[in-house]
MDTraj code that builds the backbone (N, CA, C; nanometers):
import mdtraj as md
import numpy as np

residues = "UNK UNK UNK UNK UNK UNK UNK UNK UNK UNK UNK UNK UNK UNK UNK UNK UNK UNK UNK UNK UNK UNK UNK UNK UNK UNK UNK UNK UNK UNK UNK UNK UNK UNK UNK UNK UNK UNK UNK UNK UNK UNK UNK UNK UNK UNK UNK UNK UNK UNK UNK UNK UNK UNK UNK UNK UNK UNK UNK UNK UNK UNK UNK UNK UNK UNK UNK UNK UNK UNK UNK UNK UNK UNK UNK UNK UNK UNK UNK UNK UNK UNK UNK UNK UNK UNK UNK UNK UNK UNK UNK UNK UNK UNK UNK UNK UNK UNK UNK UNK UNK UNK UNK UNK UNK UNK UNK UNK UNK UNK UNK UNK UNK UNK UNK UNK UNK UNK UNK UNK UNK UNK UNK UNK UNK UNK UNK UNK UNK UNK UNK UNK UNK UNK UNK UNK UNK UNK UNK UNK UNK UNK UNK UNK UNK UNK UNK UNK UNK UNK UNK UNK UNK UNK UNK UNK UNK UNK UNK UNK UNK UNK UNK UNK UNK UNK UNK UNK UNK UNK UNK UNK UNK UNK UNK".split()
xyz = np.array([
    [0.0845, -0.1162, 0.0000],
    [0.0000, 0.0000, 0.0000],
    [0.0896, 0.1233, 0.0000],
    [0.0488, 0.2366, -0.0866],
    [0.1326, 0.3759, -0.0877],
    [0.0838, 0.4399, -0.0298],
    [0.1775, 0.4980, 0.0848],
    [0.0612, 0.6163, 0.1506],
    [0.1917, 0.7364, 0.0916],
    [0.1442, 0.8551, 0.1063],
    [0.1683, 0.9980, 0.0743],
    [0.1671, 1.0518, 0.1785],
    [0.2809, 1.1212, 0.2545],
    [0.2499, 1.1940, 0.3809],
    [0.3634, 1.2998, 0.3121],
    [0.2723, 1.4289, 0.3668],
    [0.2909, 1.5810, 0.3258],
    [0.2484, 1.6404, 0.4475],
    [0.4245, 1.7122, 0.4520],
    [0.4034, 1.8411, 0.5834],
    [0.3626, 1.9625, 0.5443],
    [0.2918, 2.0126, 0.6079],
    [0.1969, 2.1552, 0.5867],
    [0.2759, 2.2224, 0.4903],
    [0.2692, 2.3106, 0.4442],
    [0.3393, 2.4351, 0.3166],
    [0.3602, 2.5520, 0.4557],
    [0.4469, 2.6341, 0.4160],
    [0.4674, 2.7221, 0.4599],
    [0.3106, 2.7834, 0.5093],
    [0.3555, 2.8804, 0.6588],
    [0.2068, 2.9664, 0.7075],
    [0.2855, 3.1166, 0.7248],
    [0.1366, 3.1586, 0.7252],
    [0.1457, 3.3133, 0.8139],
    [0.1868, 3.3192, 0.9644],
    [0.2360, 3.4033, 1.0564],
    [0.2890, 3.4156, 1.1692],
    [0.1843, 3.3976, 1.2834],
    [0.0494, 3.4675, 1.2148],
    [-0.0392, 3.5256, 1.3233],
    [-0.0834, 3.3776, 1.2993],
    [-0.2054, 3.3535, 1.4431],
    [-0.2851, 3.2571, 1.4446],
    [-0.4039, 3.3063, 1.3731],
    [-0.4757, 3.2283, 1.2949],
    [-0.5159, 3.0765, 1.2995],
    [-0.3724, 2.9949, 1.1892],
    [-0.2740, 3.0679, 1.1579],
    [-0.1702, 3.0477, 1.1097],
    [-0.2057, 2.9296, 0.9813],
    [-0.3016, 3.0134, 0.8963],
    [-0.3310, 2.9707, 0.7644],
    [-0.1622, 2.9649, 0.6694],
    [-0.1926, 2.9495, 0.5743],
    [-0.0814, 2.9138, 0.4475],
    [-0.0743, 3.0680, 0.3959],
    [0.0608, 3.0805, 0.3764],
    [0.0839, 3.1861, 0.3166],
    [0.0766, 3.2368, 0.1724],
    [0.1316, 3.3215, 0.0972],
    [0.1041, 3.2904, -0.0666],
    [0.2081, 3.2006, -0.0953],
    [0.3211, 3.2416, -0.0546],
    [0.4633, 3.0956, -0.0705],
    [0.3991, 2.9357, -0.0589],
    [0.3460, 2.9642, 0.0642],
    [0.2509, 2.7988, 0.0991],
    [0.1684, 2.7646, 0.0214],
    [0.1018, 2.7880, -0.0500],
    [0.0011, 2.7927, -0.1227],
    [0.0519, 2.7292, -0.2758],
    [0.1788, 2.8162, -0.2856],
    [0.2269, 2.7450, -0.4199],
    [0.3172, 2.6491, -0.3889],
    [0.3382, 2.6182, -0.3010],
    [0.4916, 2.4847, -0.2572],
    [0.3104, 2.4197, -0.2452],
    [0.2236, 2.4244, -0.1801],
    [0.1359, 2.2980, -0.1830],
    [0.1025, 2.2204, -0.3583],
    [0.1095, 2.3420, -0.4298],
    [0.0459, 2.3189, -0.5517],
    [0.1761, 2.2652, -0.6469],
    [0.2932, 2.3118, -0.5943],
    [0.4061, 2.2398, -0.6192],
    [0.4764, 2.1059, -0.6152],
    [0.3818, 2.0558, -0.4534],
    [0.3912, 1.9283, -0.3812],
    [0.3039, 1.8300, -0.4667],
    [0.1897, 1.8908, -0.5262],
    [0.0903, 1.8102, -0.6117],
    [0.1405, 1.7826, -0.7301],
    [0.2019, 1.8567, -0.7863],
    [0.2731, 1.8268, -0.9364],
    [0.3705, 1.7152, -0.8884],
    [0.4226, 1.7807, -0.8106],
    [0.5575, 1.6378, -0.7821],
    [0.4888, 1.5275, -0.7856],
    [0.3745, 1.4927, -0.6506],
    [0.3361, 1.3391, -0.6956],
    [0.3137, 1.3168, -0.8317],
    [0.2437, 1.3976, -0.9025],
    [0.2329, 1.3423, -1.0298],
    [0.2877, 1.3104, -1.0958],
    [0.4236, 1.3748, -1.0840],
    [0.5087, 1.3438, -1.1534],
    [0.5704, 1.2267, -1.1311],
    [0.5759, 1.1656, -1.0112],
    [0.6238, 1.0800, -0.8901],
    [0.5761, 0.9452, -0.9598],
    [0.4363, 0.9754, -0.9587],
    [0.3607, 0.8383, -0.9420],
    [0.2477, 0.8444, -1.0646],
    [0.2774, 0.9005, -1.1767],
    [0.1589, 0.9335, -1.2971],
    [0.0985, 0.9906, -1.2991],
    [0.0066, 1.0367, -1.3537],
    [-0.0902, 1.0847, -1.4507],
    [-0.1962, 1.0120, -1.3678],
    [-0.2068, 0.8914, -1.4266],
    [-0.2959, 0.8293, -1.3873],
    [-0.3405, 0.7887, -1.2102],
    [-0.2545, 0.8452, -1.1206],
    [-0.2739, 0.7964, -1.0132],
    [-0.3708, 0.8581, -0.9278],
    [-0.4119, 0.8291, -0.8487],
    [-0.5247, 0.9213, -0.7544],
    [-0.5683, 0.8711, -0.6294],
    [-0.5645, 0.9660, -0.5824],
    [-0.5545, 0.9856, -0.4428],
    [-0.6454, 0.9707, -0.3549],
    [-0.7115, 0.8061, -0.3168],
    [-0.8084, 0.6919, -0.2520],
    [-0.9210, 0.7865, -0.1180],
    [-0.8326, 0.8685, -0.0677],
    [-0.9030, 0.9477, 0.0905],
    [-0.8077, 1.0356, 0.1090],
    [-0.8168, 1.1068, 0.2015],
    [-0.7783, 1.2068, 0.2798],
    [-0.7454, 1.2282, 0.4179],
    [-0.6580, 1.2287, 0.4602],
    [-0.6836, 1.2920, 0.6354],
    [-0.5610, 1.3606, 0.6664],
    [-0.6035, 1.4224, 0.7492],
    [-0.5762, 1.5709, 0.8065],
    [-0.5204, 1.5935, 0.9516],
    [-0.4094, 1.6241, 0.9601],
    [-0.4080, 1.6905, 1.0919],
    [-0.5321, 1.7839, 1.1130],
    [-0.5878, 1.8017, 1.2306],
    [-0.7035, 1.8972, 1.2439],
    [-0.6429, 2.0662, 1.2259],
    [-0.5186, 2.0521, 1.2681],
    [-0.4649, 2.1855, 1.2223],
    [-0.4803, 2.2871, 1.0715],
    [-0.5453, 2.3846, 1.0564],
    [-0.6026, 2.5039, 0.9596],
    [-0.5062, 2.4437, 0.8934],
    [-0.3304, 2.4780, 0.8730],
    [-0.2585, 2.4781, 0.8099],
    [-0.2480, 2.3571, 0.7129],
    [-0.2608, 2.2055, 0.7811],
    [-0.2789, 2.0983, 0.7115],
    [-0.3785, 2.0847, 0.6435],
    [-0.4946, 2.1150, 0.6639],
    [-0.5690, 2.1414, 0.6129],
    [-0.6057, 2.1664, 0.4857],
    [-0.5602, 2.3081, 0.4956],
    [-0.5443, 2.3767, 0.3615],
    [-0.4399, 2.3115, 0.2552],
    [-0.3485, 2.2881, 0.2988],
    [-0.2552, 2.2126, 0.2129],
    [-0.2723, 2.0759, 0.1522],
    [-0.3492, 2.0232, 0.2350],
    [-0.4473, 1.8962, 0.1509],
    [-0.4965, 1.9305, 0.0086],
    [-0.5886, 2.0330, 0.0896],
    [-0.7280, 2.0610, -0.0203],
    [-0.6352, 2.1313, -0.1513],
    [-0.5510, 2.1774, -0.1292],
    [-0.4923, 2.2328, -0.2560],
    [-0.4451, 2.1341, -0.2897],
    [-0.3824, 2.0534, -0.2583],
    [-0.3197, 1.9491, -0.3173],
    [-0.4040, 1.8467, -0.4006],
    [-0.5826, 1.7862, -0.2984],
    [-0.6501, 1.7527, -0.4340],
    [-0.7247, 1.7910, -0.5026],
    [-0.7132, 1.9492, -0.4812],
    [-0.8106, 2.0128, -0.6196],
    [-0.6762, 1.9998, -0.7627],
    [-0.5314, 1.9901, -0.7176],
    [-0.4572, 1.9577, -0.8079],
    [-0.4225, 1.8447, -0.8477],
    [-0.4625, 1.7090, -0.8063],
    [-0.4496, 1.5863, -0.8276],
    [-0.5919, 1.5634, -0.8678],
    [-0.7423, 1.5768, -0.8348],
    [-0.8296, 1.5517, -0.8644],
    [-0.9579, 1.6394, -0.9267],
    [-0.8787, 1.7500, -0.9448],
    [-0.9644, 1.8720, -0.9985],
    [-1.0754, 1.8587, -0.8852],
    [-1.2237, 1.8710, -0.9009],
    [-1.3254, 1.8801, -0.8283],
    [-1.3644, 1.7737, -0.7662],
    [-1.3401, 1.6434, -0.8262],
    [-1.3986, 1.5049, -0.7712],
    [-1.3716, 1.4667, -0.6350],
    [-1.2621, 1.5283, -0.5851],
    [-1.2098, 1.4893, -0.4297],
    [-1.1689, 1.5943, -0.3539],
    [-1.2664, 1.6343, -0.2587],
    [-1.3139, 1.7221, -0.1782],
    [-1.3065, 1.7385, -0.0590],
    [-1.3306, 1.5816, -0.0309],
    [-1.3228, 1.5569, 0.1749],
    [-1.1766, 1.5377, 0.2073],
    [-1.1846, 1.6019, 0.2982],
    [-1.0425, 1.5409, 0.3859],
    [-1.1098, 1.5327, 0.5070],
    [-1.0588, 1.3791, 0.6227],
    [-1.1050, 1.3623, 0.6837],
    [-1.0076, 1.4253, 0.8054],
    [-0.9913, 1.4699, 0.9400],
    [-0.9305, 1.5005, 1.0435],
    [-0.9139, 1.4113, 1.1203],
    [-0.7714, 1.4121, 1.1932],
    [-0.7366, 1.2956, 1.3051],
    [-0.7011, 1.3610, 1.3940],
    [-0.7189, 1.3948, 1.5371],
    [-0.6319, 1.4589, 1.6396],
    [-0.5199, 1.4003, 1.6292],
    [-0.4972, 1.2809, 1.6344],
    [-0.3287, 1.2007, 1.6271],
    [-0.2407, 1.2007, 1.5497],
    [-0.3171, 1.3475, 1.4686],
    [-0.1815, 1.3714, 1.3629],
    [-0.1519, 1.4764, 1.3908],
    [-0.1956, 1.5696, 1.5119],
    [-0.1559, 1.6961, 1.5439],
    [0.0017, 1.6958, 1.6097],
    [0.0274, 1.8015, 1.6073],
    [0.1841, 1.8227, 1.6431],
    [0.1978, 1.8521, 1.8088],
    [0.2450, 1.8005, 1.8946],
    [0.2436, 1.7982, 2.0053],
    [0.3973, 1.8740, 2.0274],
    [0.4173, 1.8674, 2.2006],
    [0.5313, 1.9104, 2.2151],
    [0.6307, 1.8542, 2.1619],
    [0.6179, 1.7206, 2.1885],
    [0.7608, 1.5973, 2.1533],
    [0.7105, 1.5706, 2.0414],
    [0.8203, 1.4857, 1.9249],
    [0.8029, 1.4548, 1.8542],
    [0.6927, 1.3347, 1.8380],
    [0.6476, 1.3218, 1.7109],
    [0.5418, 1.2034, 1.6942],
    [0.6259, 1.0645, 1.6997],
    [0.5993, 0.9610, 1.8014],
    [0.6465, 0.7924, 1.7627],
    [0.5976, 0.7531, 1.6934],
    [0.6570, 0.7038, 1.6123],
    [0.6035, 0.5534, 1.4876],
    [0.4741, 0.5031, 1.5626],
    [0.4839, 0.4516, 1.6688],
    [0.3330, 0.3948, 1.6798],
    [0.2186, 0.4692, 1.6891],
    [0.2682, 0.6114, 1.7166],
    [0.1483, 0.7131, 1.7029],
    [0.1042, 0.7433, 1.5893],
    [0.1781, 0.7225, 1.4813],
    [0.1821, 0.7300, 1.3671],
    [0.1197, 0.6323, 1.2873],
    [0.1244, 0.5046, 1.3378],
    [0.0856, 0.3885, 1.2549],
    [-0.0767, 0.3229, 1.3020],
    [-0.1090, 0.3354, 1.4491],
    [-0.2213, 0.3616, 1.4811],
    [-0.2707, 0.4118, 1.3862],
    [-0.2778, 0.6046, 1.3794],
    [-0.3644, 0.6760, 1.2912],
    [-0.3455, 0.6061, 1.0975],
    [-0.2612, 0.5685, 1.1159],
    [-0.2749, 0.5636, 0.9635],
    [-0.3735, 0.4335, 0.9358],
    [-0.3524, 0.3155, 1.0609],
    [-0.4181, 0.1975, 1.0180],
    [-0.5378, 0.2155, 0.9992],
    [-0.6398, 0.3309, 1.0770],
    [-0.7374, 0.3722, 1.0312],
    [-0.7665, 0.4164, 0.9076],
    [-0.7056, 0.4548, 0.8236],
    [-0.7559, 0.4911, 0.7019],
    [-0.6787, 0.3548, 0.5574],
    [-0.5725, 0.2819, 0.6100],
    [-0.5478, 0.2226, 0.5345],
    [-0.6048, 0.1872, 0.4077],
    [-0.5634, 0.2232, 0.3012],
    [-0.5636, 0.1823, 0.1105],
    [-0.4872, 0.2119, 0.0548],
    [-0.4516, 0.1876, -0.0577],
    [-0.3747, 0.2028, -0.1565],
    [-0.3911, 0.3668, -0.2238],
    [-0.3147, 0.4644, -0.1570],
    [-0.3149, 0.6342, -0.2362],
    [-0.4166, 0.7202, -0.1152],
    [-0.3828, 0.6784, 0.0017],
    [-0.4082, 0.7761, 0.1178],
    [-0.3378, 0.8506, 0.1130],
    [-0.3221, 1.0460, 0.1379],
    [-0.2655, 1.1349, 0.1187],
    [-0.2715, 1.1277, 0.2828],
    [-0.1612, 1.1770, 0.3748],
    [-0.1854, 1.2433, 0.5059],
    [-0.0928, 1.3465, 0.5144],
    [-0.1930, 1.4347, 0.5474],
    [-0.1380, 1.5439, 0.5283],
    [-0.0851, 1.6179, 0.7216],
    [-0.0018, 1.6420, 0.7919],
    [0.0801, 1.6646, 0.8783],
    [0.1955, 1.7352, 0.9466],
    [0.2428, 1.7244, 1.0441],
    [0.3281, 1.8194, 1.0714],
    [0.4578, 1.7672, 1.0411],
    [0.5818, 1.8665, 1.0953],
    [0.7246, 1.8317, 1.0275],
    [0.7408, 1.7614, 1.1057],
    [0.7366, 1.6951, 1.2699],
    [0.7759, 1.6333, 1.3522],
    [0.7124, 1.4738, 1.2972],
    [0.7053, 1.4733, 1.1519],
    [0.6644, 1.3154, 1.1158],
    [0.8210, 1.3066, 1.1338],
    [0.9585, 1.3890, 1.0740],
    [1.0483, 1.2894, 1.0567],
    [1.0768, 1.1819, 1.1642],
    [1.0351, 1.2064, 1.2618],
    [1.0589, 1.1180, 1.3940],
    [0.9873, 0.9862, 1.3711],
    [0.8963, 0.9793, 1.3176],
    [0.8171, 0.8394, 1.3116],
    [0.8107, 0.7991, 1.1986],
    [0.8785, 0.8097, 1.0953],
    [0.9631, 0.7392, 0.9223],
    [1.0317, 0.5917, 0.9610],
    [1.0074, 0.5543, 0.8954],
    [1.1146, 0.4380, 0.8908],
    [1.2281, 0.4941, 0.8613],
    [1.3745, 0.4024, 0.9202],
    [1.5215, 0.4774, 0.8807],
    [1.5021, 0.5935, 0.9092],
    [1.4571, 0.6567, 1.0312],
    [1.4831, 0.8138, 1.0265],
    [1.5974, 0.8522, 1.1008],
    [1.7103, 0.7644, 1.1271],
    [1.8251, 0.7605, 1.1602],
    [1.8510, 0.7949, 0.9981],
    [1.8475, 0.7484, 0.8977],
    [1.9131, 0.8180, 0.7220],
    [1.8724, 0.9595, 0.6665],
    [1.7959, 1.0185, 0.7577],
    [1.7267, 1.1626, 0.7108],
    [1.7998, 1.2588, 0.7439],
    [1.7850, 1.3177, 0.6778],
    [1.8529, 1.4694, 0.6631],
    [1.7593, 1.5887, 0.7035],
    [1.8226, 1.7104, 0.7509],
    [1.7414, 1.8094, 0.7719],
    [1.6767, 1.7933, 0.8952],
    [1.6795, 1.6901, 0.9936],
    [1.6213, 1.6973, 1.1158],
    [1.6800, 1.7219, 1.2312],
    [1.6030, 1.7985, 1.3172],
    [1.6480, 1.8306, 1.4288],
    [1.5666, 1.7879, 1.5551],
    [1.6155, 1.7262, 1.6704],
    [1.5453, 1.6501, 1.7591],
    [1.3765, 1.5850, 1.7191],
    [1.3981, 1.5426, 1.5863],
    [1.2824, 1.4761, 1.5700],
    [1.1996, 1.5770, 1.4209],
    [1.2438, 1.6773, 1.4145],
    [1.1179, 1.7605, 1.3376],
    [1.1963, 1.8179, 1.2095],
    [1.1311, 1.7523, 1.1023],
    [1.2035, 1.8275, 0.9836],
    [1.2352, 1.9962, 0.9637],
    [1.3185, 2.0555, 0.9835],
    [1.3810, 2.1807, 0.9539],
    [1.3369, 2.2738, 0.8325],
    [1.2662, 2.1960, 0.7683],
    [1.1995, 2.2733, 0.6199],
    [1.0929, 2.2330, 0.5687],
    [1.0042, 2.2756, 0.4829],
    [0.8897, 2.2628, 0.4755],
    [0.8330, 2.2931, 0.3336],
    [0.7385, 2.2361, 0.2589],
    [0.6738, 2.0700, 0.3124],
    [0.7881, 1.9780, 0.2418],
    [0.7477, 1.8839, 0.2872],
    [0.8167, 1.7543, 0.3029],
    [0.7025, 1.6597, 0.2205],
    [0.7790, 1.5499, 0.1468],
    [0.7061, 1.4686, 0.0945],
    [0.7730, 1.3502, 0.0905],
    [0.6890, 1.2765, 0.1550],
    [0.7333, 1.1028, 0.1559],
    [0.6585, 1.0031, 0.1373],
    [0.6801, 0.9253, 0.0529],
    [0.5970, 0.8083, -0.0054],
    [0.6443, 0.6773, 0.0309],
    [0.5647, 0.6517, 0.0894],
    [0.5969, 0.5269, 0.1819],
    [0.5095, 0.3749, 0.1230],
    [0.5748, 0.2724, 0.1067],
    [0.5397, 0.1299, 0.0764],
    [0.5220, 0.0859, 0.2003],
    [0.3717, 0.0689, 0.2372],
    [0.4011, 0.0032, 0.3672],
    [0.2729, -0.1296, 0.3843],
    [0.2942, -0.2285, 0.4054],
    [0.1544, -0.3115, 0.4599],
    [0.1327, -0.3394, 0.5662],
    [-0.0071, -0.3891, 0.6581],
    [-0.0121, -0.3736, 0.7250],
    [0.0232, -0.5198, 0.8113],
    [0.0905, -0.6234, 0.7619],
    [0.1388, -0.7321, 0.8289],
    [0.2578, -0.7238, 0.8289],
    [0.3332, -0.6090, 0.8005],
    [0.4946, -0.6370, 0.8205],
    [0.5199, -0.4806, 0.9025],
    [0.6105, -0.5157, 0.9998],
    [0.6342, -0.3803, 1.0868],
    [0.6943, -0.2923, 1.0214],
    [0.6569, -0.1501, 1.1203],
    [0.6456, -0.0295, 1.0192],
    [0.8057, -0.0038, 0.9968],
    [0.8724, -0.0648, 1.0348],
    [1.0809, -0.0300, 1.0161],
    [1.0808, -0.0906, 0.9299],
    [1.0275, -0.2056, 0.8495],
    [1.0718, -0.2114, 0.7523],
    [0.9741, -0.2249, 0.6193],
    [0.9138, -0.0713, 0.6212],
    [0.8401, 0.0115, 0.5439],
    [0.9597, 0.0205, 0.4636],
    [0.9271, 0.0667, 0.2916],
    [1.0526, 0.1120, 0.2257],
    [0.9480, 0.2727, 0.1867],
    [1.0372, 0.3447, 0.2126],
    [1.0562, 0.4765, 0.1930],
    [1.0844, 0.4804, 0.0040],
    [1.0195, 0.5086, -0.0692],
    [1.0558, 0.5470, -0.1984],
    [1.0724, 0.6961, -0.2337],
    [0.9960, 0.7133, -0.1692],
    [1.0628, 0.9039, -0.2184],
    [1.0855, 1.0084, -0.0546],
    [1.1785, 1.0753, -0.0544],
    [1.1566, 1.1876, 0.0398],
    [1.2271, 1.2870, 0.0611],
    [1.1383, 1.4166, -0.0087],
    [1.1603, 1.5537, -0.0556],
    [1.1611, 1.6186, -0.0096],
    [1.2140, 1.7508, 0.0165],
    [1.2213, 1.8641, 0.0772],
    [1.1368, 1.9517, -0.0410],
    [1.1589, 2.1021, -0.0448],
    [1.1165, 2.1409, -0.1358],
    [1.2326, 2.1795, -0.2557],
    [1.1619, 2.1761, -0.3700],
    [1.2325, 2.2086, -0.4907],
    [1.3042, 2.0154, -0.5423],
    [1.1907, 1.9486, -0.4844],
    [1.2245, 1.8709, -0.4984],
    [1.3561, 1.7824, -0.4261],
    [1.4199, 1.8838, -0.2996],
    [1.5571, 1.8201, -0.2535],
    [1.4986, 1.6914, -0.1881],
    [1.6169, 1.5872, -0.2135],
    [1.6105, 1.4271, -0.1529],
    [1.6857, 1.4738, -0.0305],
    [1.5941, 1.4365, 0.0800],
    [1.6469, 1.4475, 0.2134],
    [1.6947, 1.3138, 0.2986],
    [1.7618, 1.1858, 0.1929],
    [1.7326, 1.1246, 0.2614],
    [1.8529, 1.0290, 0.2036],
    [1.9270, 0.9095, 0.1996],
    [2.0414, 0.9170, 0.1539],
    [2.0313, 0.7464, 0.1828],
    [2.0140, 0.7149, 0.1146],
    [2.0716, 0.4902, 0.1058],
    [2.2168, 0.5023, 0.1726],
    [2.2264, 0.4016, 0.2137],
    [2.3970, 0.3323, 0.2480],
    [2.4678, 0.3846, 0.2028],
    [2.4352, 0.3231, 0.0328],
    [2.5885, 0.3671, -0.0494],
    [2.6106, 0.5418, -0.0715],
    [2.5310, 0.6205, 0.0274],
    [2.5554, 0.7980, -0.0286],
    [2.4590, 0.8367, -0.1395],
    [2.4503, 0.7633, -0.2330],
    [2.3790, 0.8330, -0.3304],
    [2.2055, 0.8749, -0.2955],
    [2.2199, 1.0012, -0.3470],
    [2.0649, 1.0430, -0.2827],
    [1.9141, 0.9561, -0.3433],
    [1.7769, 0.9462, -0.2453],
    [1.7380, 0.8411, -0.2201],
    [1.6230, 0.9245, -0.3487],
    [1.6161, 0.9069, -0.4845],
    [1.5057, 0.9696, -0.5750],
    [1.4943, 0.9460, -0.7138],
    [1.4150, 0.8351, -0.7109],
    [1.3755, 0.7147, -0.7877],
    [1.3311, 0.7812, -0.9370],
    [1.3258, 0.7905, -1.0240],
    [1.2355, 0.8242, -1.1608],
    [1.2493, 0.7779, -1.2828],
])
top = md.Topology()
chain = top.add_chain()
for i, resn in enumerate(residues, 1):
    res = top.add_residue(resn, chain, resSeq=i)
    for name in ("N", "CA", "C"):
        top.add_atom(name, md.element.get_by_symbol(name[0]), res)
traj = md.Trajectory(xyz[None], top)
């Protein structure tokens, strides 16, 4: 199963700390990439949401650009909200088993890098929380084999940077 997990786009300062105009186009930026990622033809099964405005919004832009009008809902999870400490893998894998299929988008905060598989190989993190924003990682994962040894196929910073590096050094970005 592919899931898609995308950290918010850039926000505004003030609260309700919506997406900025920068955010707005790195979301619509983040949508081309999958496409580019994973076809034309691919599309994106459900939705869910950190309950946070910011994730939010960065969803919905993302599938009015993957699905034009046809896909609309995004559903909300409190357990994808960003807490003080970073998110654990099992906090992580809980919420996702709930929505489990093939082209779930979850859309989230930067403190996913903490709960990735191999997030000992990531780049850009600091005590748990990716340093830049959004982030895109496409994850192979099922639900009878534990989540460490999920394979990670893509994971982007923006402008497309691979934040993430195999054994042998060479950066981790498949096409």
């Amino acid at each position: 199963m592919r899931i898609i997990f995308v950290t918010h786009a850039e926000t505004l300062d003030a609260p309700p700390r919506l997406l900025s105009k920068r955010g707005k186009k790195q979301a619509k930026s983040t949508a081309k990439l999958i496409k580019k990622l994973l076809g034309d033809d691919f599309k994106v099964s459900k939705a869910v949401s950190s309950p946070a405005i910011r994730c939010i919004e960065t969803s919905l832009i993302i599938l009015k650009e993957l699905s034009g009008e046809k896909m609309r809902r995004v559903d909300t999870d409190p357990r994808l909200m960003a807490a003080r400490e970073p998110m654990e893998p099992d906090q992580l894998l809980r919420a996702i088993a709930d929505y489990s299929c093939d082209g779930v988008l979850v859309t989230l905060h930067a403190d996913l890098a903490n709960a990735l598989p191999a997030r000992d190989k990531i780049d850009n993190v600091s005590d748990g929380w990716f340093q830049t924003r959004p982030v895109l990682a496409i994850v192979d994962w099922e639900q009878d084999r534990p989540w460490e040894e999920s394979k990670i196929l893509y994971l982007l910073g923006p402008n497309a940077k691979p934040l993430m590096k195999p054994n042998d050094g060479k950066p981790l970005f498949l096409t």
